[in-house]
DSSP file (Angstrom, degrees, kcal/mol; ACC not computed):
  #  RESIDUE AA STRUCTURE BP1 BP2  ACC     N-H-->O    O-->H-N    N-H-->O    O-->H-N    TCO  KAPPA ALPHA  PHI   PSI    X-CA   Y-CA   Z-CA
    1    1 A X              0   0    0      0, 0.0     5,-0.1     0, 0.0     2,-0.1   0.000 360.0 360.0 360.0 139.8    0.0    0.0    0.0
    2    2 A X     >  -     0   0    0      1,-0.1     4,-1.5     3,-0.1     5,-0.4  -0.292 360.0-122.1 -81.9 157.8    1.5    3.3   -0.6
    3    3 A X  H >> S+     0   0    0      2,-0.2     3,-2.6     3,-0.1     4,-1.7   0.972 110.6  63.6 -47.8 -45.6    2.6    5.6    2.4
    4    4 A X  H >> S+     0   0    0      1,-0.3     3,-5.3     2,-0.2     4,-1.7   0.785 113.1  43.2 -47.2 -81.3    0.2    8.6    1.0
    5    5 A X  H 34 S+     0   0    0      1,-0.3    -1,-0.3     2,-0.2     4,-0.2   0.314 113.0  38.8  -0.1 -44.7   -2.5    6.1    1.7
    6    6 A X  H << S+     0   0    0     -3,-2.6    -1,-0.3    -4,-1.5    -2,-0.2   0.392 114.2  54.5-107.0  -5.2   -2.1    4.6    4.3
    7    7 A X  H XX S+     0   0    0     -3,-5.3     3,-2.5    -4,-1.7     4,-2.0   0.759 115.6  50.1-100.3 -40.0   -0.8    8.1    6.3
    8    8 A X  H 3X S+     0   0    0     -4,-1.7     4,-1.5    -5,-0.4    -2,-0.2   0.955 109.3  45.5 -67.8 -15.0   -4.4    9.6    4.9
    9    9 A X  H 3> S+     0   0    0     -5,-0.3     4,-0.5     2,-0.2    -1,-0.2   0.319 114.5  52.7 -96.0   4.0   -6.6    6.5    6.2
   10   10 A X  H <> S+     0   0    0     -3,-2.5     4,-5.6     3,-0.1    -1,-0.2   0.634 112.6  41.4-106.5 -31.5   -4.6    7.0    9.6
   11   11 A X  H  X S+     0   0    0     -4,-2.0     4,-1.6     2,-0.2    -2,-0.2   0.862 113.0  53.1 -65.6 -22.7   -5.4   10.7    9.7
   12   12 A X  H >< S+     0   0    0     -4,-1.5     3,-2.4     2,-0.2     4,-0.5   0.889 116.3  46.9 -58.1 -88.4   -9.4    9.8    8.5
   13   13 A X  H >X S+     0   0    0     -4,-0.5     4,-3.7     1,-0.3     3,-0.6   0.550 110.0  49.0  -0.3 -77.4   -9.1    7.3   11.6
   14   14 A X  H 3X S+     0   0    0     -4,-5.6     4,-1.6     1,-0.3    -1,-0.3   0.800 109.7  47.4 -64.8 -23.3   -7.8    9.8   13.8
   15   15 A X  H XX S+     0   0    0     -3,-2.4     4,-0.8    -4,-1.6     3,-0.6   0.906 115.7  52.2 -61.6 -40.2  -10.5   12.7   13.0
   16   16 A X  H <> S+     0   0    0     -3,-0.6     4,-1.5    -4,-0.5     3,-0.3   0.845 106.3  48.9 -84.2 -41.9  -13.3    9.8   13.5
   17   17 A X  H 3< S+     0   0    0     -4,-3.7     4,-0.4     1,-0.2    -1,-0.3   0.861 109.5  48.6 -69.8 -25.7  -12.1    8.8   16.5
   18   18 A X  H <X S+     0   0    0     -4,-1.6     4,-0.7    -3,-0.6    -2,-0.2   0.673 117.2  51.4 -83.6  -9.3  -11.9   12.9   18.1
   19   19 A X  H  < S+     0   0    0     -4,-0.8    -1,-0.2    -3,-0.3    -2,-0.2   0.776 108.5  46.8 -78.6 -26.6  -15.8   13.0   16.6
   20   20 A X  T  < S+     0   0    0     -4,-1.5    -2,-0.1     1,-0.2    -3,-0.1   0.547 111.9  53.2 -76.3 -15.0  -16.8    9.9   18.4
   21   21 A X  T  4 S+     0   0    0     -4,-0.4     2,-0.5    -5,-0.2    -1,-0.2   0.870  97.7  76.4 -82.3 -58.0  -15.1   11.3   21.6
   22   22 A X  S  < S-     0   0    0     -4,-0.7     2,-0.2    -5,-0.1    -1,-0.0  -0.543  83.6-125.4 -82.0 131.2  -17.0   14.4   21.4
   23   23 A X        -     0   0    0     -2,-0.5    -1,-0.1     1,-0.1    -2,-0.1  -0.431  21.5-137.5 -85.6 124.3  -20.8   14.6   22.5
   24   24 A X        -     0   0    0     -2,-0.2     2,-0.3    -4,-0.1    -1,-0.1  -0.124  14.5-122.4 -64.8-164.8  -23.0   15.8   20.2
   25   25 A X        -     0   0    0      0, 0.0     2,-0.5     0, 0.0    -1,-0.0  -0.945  26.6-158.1 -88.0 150.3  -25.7   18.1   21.1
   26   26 A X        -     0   0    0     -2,-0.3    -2,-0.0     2,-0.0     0, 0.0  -0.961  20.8-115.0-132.2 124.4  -29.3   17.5   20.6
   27   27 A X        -     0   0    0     -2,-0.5     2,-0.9     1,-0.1     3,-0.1  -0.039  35.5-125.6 -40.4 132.2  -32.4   19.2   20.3
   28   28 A X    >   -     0   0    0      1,-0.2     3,-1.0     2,-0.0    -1,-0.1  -0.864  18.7-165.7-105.5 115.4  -34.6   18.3   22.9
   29   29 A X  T 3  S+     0   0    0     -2,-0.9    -1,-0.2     1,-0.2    -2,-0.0   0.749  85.1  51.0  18.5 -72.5  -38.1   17.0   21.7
   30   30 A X  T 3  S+     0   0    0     -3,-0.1    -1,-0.2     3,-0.0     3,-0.1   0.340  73.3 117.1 -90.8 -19.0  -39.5   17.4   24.8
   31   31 A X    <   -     0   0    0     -3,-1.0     2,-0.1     1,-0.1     0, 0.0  -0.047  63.3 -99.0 -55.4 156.0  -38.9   20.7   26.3
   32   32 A X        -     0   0    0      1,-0.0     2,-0.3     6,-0.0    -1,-0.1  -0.461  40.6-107.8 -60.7 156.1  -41.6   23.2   27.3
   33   33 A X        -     0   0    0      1,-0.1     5,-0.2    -2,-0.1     4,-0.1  -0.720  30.2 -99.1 -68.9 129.0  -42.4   25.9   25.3
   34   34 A X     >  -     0   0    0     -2,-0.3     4,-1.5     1,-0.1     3,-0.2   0.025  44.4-118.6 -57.2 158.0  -41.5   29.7   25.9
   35   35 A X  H  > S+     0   0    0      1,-0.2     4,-1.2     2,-0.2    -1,-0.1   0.489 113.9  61.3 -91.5   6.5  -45.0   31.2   27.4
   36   36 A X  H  4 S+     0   0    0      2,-0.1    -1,-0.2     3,-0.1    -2,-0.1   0.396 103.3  45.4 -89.9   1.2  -45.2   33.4   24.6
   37   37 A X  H >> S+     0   0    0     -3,-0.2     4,-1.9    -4,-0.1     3,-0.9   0.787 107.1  60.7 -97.4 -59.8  -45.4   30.6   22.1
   38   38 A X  H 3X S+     0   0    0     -4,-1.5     4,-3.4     2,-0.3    -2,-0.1   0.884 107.6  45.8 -32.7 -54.3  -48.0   28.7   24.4
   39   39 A X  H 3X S+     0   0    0     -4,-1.2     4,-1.8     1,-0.2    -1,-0.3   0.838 111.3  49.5 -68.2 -13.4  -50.4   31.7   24.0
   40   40 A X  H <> S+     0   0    0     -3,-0.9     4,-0.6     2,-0.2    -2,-0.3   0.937 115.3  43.9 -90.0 -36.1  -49.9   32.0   20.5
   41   41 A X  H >X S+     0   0    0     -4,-1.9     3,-2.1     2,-0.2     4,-1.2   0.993 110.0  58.2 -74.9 -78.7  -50.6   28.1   20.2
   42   42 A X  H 3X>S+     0   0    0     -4,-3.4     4,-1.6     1,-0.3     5,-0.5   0.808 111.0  41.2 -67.6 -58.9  -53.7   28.3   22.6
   43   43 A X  H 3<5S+     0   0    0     -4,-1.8    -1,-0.3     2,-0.2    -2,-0.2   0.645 114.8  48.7 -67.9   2.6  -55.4   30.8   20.4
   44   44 A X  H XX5S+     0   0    0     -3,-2.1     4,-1.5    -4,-0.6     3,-0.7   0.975 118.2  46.6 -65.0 -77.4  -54.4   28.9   16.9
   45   45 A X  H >X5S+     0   0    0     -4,-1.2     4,-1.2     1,-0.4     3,-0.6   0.796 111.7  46.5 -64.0 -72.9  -55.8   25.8   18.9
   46   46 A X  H 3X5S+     0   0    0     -4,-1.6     4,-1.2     1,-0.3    -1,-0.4   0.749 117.9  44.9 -58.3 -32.7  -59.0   27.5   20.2
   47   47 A X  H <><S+     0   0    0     -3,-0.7     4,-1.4    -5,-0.5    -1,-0.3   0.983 116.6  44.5 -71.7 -48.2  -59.6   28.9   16.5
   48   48 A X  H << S+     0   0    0     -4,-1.5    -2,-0.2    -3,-0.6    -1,-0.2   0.708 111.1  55.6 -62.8 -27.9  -58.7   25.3   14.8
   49   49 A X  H  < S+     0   0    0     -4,-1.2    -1,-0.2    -5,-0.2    -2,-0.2   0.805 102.1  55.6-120.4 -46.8  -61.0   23.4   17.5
   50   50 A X  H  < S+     0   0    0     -4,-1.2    -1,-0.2    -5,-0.2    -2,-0.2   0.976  91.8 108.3 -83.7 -30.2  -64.4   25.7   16.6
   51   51 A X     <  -     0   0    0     -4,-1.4    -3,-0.0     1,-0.1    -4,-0.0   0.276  51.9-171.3  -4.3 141.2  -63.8   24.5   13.0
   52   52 A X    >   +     0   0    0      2,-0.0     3,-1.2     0, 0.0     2,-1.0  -0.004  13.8 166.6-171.2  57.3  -66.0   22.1   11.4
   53   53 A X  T 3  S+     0   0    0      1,-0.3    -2,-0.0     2,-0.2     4,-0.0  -0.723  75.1  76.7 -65.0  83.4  -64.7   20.8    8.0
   54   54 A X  T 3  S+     0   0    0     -2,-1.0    -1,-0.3     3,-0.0    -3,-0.0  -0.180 106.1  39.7-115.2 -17.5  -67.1   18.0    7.9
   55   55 A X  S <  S+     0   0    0     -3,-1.2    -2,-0.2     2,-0.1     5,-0.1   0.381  92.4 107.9-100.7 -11.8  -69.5   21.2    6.9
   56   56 A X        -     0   0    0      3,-0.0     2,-0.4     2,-0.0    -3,-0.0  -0.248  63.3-140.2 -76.4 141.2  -67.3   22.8    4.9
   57   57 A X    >>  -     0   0    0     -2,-0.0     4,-1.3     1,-0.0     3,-0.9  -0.995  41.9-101.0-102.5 149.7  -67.6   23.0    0.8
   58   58 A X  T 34 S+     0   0    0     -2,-0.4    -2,-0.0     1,-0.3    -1,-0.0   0.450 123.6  51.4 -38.9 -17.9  -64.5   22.7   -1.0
   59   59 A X  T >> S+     0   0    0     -2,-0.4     3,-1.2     2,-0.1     4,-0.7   0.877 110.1  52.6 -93.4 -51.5  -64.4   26.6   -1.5
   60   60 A X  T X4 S+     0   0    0     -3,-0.9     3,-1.9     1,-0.3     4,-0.4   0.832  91.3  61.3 -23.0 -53.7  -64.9   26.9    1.8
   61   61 A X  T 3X S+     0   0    0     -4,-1.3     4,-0.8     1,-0.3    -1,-0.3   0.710  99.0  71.7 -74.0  -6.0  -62.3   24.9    3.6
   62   62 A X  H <> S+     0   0    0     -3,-1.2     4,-1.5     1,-0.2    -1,-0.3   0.824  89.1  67.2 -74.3 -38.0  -59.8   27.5    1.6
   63   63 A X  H XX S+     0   0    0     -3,-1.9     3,-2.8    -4,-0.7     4,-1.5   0.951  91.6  43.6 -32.2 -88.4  -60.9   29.7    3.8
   64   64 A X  H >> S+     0   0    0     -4,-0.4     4,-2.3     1,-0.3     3,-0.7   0.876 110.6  72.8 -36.3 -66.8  -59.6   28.8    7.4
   65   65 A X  H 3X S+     0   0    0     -4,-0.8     4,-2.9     1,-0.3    -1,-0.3   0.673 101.5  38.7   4.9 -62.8  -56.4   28.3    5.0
   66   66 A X  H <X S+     0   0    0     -3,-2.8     4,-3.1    -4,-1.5    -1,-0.3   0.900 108.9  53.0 -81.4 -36.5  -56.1   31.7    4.7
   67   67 A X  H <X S+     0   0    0     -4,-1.5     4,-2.9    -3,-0.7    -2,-0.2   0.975 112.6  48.6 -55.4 -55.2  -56.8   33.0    7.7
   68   68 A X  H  X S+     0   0    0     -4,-2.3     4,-1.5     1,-0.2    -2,-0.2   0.838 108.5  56.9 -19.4 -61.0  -54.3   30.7    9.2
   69   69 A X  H  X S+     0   0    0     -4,-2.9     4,-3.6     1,-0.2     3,-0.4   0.921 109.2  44.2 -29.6 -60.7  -52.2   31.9    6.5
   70   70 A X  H  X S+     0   0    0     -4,-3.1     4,-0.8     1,-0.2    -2,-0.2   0.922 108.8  57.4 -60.7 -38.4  -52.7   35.4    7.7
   71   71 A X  H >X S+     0   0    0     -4,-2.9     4,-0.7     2,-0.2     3,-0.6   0.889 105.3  49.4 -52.9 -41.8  -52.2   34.5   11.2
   72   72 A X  H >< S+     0   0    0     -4,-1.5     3,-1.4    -3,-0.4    -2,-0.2   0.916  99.9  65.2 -61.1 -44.9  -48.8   33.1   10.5
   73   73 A X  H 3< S+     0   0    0     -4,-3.6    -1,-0.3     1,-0.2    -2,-0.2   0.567  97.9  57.8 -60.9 -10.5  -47.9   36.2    8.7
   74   74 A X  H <<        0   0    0     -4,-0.8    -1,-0.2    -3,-0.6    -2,-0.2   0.588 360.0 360.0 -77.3 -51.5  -48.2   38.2   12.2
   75   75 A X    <<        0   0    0     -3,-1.4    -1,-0.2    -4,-0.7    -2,-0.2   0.268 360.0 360.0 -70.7 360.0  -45.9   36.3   14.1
């Protein structure tokens, strides 16, 4: 095997092993939410929740869509 080779596959090695060493960080899933996200989620929620797409006609449901839309744009 030729040196270059074998001296780059011991330096790949060694970088893999100082990433494996080192702890990643990770988003946590789980956390609570800031309480200024929570209110903004409880009235989203309370808006989505009086909905009642079973009632809806296909021009309708486009509706909520937008408002949503509009809502988003706000934040």
């Amino acid at each position: 095997m030729p040196a270059a080779v074998a001296k780059h596959a011991r330096h790949t090695l060694e970088a893999q092993k100082q990433q494996v060493s080192q702890p990643l960080s990770q988003v946590d899933l789980f956390t609570n939410l800031p309480a200024t996200d929570s209110v903004a989620f409880g009235e989203v929620e309370t808006w989505a929740r009086a909905l009642n797409p079973d009632e809806f006609s296909p021009r309708e449901a486009l509706q909520p869509l937008y408002q949503l839309k509009k809502l988003s744009d706000q934040v």
